[in-house]
VOGU-3710 file (C-alpha; in Angstrom, 3 decimals, decimal comma):
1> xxxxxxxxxx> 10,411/13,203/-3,997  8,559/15,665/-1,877  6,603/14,523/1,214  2,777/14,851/1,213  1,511/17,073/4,210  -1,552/16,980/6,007  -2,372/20,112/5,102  -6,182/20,024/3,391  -6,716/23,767/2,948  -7,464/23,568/-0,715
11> xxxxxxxxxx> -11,237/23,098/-1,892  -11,843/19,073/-2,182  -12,603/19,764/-5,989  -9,477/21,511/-7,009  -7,672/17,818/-5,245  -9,428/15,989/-7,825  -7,917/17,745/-10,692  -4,068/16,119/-11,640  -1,636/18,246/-12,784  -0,035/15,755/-15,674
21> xxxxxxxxxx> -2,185/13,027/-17,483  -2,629/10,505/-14,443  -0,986/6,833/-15,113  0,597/7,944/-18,411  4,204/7,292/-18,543  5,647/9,208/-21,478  8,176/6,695/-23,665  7,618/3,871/-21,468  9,117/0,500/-23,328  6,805/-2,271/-22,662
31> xxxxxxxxxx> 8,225/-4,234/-25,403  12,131/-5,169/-24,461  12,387/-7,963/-22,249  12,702/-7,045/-18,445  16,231/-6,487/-17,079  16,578/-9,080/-14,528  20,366/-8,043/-13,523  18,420/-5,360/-11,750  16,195/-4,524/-8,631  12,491/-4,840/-9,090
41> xxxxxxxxxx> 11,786/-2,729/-5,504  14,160/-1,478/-2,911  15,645/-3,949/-0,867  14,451/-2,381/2,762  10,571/-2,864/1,573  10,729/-6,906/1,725  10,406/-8,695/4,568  12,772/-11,072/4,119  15,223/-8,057/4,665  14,673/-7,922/8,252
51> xxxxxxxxxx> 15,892/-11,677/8,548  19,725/-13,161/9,354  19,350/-15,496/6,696  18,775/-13,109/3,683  22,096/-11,359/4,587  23,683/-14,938/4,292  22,216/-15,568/0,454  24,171/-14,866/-2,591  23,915/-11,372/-4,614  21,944/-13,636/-7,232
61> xxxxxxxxxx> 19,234/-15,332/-4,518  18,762/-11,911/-3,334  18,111/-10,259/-6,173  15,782/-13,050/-7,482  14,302/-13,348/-4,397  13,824/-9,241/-4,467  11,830/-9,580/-8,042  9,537/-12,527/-6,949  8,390/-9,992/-4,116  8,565/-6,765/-6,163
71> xxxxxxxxxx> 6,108/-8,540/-8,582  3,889/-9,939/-5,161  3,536/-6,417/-4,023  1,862/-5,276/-7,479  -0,662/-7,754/-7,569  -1,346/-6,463/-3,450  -1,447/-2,659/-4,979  -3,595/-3,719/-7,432  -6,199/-5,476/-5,790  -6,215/-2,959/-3,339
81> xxxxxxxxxx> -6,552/-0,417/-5,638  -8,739/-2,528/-7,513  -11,640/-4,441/-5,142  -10,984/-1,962/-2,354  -10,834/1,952/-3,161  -12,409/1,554/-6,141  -15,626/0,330/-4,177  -14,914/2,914/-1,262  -14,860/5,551/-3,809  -17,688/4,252/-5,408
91> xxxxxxxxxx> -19,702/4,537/-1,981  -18,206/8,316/-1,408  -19,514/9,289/-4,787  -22,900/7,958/-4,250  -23,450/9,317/-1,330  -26,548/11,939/-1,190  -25,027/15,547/-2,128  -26,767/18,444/0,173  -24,042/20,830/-0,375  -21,407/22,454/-3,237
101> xxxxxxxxxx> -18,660/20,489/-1,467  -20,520/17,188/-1,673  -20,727/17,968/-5,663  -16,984/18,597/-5,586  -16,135/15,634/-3,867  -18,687/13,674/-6,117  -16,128/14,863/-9,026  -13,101/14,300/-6,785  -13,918/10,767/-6,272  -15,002/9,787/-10,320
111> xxxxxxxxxx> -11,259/10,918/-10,923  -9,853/9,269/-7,951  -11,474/6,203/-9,517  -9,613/6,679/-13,178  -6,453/7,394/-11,284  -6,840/3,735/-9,494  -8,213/1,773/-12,559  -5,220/2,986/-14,692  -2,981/2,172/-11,671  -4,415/-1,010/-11,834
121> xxxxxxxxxx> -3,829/-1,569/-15,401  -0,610/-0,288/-15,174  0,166/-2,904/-12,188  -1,237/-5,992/-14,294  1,207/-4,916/-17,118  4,519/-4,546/-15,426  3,867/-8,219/-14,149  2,809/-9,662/-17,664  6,372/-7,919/-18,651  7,871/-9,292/-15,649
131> xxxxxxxxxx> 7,361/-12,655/-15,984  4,905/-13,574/-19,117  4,746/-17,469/-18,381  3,839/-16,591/-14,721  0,901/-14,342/-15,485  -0,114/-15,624/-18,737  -3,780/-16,529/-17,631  -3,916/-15,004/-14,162  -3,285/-11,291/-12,466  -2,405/-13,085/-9,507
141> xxxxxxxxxx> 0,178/-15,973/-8,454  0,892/-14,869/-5,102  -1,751/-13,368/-3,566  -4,926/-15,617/-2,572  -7,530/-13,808/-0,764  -10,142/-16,324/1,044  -13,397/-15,945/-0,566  -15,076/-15,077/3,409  -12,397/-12,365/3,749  -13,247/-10,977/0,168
151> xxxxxxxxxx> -16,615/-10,583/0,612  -16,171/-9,540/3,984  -14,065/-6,366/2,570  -15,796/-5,948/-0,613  -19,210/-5,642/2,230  -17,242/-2,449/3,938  -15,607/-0,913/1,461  -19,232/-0,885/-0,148  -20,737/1,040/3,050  -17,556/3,140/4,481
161> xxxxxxxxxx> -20,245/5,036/6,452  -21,106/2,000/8,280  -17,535/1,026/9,014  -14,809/4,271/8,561  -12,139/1,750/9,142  -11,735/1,772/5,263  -10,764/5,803/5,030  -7,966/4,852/7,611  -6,801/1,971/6,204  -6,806/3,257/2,632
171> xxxxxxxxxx> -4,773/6,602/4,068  -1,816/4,483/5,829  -1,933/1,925/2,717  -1,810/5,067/0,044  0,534/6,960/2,152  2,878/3,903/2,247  2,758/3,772/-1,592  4,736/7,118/-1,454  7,247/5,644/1,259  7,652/2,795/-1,641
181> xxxxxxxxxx> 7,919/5,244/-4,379  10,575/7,405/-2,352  12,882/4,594/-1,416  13,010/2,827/-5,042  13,770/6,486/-5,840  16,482/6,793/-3,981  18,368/3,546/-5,413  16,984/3,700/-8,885  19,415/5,709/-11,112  22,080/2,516/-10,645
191> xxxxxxxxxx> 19,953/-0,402/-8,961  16,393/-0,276/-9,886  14,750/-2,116/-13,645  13,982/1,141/-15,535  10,096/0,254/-15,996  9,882/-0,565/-12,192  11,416/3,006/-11,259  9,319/4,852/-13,772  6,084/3,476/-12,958  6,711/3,772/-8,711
201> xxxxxxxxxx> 7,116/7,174/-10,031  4,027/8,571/-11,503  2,165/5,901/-9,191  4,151/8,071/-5,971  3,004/11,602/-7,936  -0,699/10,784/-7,579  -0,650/9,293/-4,302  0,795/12,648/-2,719  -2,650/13,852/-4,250  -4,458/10,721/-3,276
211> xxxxxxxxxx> -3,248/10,930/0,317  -4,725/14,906/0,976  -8,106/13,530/-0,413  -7,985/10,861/2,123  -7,581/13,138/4,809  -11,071/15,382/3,534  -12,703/11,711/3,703  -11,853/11,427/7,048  -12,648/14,913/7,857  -15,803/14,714/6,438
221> xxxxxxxxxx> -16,711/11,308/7,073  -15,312/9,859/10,639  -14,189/13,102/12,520  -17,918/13,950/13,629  -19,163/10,432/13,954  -20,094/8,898/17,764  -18,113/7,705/20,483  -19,617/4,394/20,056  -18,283/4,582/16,041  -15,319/5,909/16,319
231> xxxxxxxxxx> -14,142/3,474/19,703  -15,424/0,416/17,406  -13,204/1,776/14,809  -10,238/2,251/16,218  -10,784/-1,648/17,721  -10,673/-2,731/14,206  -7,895/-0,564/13,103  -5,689/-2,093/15,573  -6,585/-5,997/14,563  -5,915/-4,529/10,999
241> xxxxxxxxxx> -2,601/-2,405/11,378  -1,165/-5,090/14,171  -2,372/-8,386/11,814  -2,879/-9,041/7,982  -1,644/-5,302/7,305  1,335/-6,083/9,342  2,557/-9,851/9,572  4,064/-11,585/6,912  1,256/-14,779/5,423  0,594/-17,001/3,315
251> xxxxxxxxxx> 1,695/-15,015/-0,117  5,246/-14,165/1,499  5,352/-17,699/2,337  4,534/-18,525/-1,585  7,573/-16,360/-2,508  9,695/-18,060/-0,900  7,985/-21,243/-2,560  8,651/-19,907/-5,857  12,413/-18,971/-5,290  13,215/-22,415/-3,703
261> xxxxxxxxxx> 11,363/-23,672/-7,001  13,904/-21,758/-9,190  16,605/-22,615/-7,130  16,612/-26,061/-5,360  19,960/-25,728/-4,015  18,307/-23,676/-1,289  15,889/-26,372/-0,125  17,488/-26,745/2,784  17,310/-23,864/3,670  13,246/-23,345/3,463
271> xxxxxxxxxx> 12,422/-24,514/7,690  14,640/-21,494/7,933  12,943/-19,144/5,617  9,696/-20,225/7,207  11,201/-19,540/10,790  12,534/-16,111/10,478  9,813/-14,982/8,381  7,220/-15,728/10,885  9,406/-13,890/13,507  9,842/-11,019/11,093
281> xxxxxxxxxx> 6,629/-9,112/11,969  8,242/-8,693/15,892  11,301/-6,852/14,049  11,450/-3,594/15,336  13,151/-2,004/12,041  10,544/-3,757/10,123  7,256/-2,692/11,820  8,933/0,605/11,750  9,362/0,527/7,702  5,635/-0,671/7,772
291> xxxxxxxxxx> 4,067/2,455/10,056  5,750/5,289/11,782  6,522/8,925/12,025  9,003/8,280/8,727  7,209/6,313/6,906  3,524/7,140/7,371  3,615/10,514/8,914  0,122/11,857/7,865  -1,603/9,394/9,019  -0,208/9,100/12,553
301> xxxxxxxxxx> -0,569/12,868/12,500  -3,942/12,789/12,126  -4,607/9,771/14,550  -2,777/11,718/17,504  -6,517/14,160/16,868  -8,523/11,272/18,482  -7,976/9,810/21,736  -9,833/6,295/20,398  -6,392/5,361/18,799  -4,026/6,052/21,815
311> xxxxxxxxxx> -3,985/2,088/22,249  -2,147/1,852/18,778  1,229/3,022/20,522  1,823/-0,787/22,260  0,747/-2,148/19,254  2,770/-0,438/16,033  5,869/0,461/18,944  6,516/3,303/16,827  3,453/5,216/17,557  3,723/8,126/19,903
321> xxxxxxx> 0,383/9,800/20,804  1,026/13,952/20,759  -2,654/15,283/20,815  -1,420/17,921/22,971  1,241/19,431/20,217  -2,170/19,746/17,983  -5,071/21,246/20,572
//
């Protein structure tokens, strides 16, 4: 799959435009049961990878543990996608138009939104397939957002202008969608369950599209804004990036939970799961898979523009200010 670039030199309104039908997925079977001899995600995107004791399970353990998190990370896209952008994009859209760009963008962000609600629905449905017990009456088993957090984000992602954290974090989230997409690629022709592979797929196609908008809404949105903004945003970036966007909680913890409830035998192993998953997050192959000049290039590209974020580089580790290469 080819890497997005940062390049933004085409008109925002032509971005908005897909070139295939967005979230269709010609032929799909959403009818056969799923294939659980195979690999819901690639193995190097969990972060149980980055422990000893996950080299020491069985093939089986593994690759049940591997689906339990695949399925964890699509309710995380999806309510991303879902209480998140969608209300970020809802704010760009809204947002007084003065100008021909401002009406393109306007259009650019109503399609951005179908693009994410059919994500969404396309994330709900691969779990329901997944595991139909599990998600017979709920979206979400893993992931439990406090209700003070969720109004707290759904309260910024409803006013970007008053906190332009959101365009950053929804860049380095969107941008590591593609990562996601390019590594089950890699392993999917002889590892990867054949709904899984085709829907990381089209999901990686729009992001690449998704990601150069993100960089206009930055442009026009944070790039001009005051010291006093942009210092208080790059605060909260780090507490973001360095905490809850990085570190292992609570719904990695409920993984585990659920594969020790499928397999008992490895009960005695769960203070060790708990352990080395809480030390995971200081793993310096795993906060590289996270953020870095692989994985999310665009968007450290674009931070190296403004001196605000130098701070990030003892935080992530593999973040490298190089302003000067871009002045």
């Amino acid at each position: 799959m080819r890497r997005a670039t940062a390049a933004t030199g085409a008109p925002v309104e032509r971005l908005g435009v897909p070139r295939r039908p967005s979230g269709a997925i010609a032929g799909l079977d959403w009818t056969s049961p799923i294939d659980r001899s195979r690999w819901f995600v690639c193995e190097t995107l969990t972060p149980l990878y980055y422990t000893r004791i996950y080299h020491q399970l069985s093939p089986g353990h593994r690759r049940r543990y591997n689906q339990l998190a695949g399925m964890y990370a699509n309710e995380l896209i999806a309510f991303l996608e879902r209480e998140f952008l969608d209300l970020v994009l809802n704010a760009v859209r809204s947002a007084p138009v003065t100008e021909r760009a401002g009406l393109g963008l306007r259009e650019t962000a109503d399609e951005f939104r179908r693009e994410e609600r059919r994500h969404v629905a396309l994330w709900r449905r691969l779990n329901r397939l997944s595991d139909p017990e599990r998600y017979a009456g709920t979206d979400r088993c893993f992931l439990r957002v406090p209700a003070v957090l969720l109004r707290l984000a759904r309260l910024a992602a409803r006013h970007p202008g008053a906190v332009p954290v959101v365009f950053w974090l929804q860049l380095a989230q969107e941008e590591r969608s593609i990562e996601i997409s390019r590594r089950c690629a890699l392993m999917e022709a002889e590892a990867i369950e054949p709904r899984y592979a085709a829907v990381y797929r089209a999901h990686g196609r729009d992001e690449i599209r998704h990601v150069r908008i993100d960089c206009h809404l930055i442009e026009r949105f944070y790039a001009g804004r005051s010291a006093a903004v942009r210092w208080t945003t790059a605060r909260l970036l780090e507490r973001l990036l360095d905490g809850p966007f990085m570190v292992p909680g609570g719904s990695s913890r409920r993984v585990i939970a659920a594969l020790i409830e499928e397999c008992p035998e490895l009960l005695p192993l769960l203070p060790v799961f708990r352990r080395e998953l809480r030390d995971v997050a200081r793993d310096p192959d795993y906060r590289r898979m996270m953020y870095s000049r692989d994985t999310t290039p665009i968007t450290f590209e674009l931070l190296d523009r403004f001196p605000e974020f130098a701070r990030l580089q003892s935080l992530l580790q593999a973040y490298n200010p190089v302003r000067a290469r871009l002045s």
